[in-house]
KOLFI-472833 format. One record per residue (C-alpha): x, y, z; residue in one letter. Coordinates in steps of 0.2 Angstrom, whole numbers, padded with zeros to 4 digits, always signed. Example, Ala and Ser with C-alpha at 12.3 -4.5 7.8 and 13.67 -1.06 7.14 Angstrom:
% KOLFI-472833
+0062-0022+0039a
+0068-0005+0036s
END
This chain:
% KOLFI-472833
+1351+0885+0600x
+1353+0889+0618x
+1339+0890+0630x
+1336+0907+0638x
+1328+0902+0654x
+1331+0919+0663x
+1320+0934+0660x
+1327+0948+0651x
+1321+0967+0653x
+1316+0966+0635x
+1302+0955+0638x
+1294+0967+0653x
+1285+0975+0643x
+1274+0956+0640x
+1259+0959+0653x
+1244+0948+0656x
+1229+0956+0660x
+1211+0952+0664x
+1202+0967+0658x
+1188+0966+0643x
+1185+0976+0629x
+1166+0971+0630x
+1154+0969+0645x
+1151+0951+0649x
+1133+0943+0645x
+1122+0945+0659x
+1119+0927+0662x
+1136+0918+0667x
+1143+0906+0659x
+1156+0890+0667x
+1172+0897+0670x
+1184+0891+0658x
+1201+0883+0664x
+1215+0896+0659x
+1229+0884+0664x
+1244+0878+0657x
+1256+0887+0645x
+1257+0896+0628x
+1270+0897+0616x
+1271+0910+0603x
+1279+0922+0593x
+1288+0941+0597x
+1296+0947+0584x
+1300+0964+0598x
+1318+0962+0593x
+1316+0964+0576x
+1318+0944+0572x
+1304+0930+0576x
+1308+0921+0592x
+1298+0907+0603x
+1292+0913+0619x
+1282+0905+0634x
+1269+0912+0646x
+1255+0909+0657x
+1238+0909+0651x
+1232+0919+0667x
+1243+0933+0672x
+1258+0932+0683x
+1276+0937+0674x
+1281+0921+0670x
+1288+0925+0652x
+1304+0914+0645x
+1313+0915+0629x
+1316+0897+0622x
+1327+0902+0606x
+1339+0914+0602x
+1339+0912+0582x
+1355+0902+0583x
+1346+0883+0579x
+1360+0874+0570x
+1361+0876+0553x
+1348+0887+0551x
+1342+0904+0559x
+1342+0918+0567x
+1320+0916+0562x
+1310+0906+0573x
+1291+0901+0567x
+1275+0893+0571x
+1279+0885+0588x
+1267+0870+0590x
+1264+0857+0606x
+1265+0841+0604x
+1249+0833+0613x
+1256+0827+0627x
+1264+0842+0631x
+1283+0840+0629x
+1288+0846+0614x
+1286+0858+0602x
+1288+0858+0584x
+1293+0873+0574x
+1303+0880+0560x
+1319+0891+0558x
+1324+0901+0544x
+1337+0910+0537x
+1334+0929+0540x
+1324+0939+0528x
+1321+0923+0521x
+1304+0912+0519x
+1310+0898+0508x
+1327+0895+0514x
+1317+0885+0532x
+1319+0871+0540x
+1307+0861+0553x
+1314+0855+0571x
+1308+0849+0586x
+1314+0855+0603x
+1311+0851+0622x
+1296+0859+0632x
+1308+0871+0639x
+1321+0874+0623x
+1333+0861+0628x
+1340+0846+0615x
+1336+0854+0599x
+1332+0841+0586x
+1334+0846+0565x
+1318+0834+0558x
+1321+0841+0538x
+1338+0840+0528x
+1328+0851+0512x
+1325+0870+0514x
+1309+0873+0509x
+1295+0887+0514x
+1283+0878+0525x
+1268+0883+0531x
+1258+0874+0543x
+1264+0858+0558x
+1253+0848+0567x
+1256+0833+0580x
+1248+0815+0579x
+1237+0812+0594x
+1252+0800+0601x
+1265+0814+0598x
+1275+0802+0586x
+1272+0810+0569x
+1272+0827+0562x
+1263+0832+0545x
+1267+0848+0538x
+1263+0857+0521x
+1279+0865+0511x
+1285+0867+0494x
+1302+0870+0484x
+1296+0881+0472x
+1291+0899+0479x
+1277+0897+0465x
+1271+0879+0465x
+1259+0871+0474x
+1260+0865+0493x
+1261+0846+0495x
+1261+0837+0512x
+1273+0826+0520x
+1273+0814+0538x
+1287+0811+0545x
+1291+0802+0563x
+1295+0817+0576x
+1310+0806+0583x
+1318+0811+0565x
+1321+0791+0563x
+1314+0791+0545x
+1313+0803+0531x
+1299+0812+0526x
+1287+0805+0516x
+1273+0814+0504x
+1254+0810+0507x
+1243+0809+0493x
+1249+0814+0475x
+1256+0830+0469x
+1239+0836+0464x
+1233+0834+0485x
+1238+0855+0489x
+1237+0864+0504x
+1242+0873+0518x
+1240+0873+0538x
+1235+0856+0541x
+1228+0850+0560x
+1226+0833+0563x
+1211+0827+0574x
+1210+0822+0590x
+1203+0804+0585x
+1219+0803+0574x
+1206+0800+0559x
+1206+0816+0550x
+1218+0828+0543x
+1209+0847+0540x
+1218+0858+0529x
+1218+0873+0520x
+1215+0868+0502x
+1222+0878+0488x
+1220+0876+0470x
+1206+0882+0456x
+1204+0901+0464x
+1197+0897+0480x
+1204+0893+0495x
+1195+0882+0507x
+1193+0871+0522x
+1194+0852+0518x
+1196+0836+0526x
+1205+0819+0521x
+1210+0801+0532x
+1225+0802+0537x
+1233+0792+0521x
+1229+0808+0511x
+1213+0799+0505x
+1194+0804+0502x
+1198+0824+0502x
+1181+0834+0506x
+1177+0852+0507x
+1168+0858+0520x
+1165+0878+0515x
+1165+0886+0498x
+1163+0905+0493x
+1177+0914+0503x
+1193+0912+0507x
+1195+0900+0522x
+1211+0898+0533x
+1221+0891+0545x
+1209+0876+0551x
+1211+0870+0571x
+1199+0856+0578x
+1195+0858+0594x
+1199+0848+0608x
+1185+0836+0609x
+1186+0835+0588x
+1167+0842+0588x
+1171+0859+0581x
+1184+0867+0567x
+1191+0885+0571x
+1195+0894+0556x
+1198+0910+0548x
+1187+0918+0535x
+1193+0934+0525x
+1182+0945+0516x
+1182+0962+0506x
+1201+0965+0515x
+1192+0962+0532x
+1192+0945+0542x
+1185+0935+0559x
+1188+0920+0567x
+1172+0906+0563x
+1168+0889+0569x
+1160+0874+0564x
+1154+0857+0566x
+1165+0843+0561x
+1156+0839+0547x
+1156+0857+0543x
+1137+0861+0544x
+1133+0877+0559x
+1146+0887+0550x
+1145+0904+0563x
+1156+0919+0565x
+1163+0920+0581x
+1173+0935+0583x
+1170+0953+0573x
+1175+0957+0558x
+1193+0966+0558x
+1201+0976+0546x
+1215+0967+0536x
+1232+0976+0540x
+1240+0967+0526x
+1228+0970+0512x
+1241+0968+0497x
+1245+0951+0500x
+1234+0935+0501x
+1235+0933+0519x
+1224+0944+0529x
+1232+0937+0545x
+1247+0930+0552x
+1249+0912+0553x
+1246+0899+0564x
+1235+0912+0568x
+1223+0903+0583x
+1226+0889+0596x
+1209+0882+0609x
+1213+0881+0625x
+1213+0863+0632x
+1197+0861+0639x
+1189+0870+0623x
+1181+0882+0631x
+1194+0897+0624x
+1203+0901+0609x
+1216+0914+0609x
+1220+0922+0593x
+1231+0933+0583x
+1223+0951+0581x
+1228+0968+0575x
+1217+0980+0584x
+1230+0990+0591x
+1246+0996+0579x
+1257+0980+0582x
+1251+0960+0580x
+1245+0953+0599x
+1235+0938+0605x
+1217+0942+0611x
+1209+0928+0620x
+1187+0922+0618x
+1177+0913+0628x
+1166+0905+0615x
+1152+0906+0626x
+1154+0926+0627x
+1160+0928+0610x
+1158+0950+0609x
+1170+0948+0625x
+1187+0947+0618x
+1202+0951+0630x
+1221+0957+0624x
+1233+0945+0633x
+1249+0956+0629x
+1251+0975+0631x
+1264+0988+0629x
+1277+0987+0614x
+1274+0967+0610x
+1271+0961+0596x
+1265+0943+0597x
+1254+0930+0587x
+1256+0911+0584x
+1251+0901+0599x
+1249+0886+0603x
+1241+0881+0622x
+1248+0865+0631x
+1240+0860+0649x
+1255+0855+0654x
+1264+0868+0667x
+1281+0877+0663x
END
């Protein structure tokens, strides 16, 4: 894979702007801190790639990948931060293909690609240990089994190994902030829903029950647990506590552009900012996929960060500069 650190005209049409699509509460509210950089998703030239911006406008977009990761490729997915800012985890697939993937890890700025898996699998969901030394991600071998997790060391010094038995399934896991507590998107029995378990794959709990629940993010200070609940082909962004009492809808209900499939949404589908004051978010309110942005303070103001022709979703927010 070679870095792209030059602009190309095909990403001109990637914009920031500041403009609401609802007034702002009368009573303000601390401003939140917009620095830092997103990665995501464009799939503008009709193949996923990992981009970077800047949270607050400017014209600072850069291409990390090019679809040529070794082995694997030209499809680039869920970029992911590592905590401390200098990496970020992600998964390349053959094209047209989402079983045939493999997960690597890659500089801040797309240099010294790193392959972490040896076994194509479809994957679905990467998160970082606080330390940056571990990833767990969910994945499975058969395109109609069950998802299992695995941990392995993000140096790739040792192979992956699974957490918990085969009967421990789910999706989109996101380790805590306290390194504690893995959240996950539990699958099995008809329902899908938002659970917990330590870190060893131990003592799962489920934390909301009745719909179907996905894509769970804790929030920096591990107080709160973003998620996405889908409904009658429609869905929002929620949040709740930790424990997962004080479930409330944050965003409104959108229709699901993808109602003949089990995902209303694509995913990764949010990222908070680092001072847990925003989330930005995948949404489809115009005719292409694009990343909105919420102050949780003022949830009916929700902002597009990328107009024109882009089509953007999966982010993932670092404080660290680019």
């Amino acid at each position: 894979m070679r870095t792209l650190i030059a602009r190309t005209a095909l990403l001109t049409s990637l914009v920031l702007i500041s403009g609401s699509v609802a007034a702002a509460q009368s009573t303000p509210a601390a401003t939140p801190n917009l620095g830092g950089t997103i990665v995501f998703v464009s799939d503008d030239t009709g193949t996923p790639q990992i981009l970077t911006m800047e949270p607050t406008g400017g014209s600072s977009v850069s291409a990390l990948t090019n679809g040529k990761a070794p082995d694997r490729g030209p499809a680039n997915h869920s970029p992911v931060f590592s905590p401390d800012g200098k990496q970020i985890a992600f998964v390349a697939c053959k094209a047209d293909s989402t079983i045939d993937c493999l997960l690597y890890v890659m500089n801040f700025d797309g240099s010294l690609v790193k392959q972490i898996t040896t076994k194509p699998e479809e994957y679905g969901g990467i998160s970082w240990s606080p330390d940056s030394k571990q990833l767990i991600y969910a994945s499975r071998f058969d395109p109609g089994g069950f998802p299992n997790f695995y941990l392995v060391p993000s140096d790739s010094s040792a192979k992956p190994t699974q957490l918990g038995g085969d009967d421990l399934n789910g999706w989109w896991p996101s380790w805590s902030p306290d390194g504690k507590q893995i959240a996950y998107q539990a699958v099995g029995g008809g329902e899908t829903t938002i659970n917990v378990m330590n870190t060893d794959g131990s003592a799962p709990k489920m934390l909301t029950n009745g719909s179907i629940d996905l894509d769970p993010v804790w929030s920096p200070d591990g107080k709160t647990i973003a998620f996405i609940r889908s409904k009658a082909n429609k869905y929002a962004m929620w949040l709740m506590d930790a424990d997962g009492q004080n479930q409330r809808q944050l965003t409104p209900l959108a229709p699901d552009p993808t109602s003949n499939t089990d995902t209303p949404i694509k995913l990764p589908a949010l990222t908070w900012s680092p001072d847990g004051r925003s989330i930005v978010f995948n949404s489809h309110r115009s005719k292409n996929w694009e990343l909105d942005l919420v102050d949780i303070s003022k949830p009916q103001s929700v902002r597009r960060l990328i107009i024109g022709s882009a089509r953007a979703f999966s982010p993932s927010w670092t404080s660290a500069q680019q």
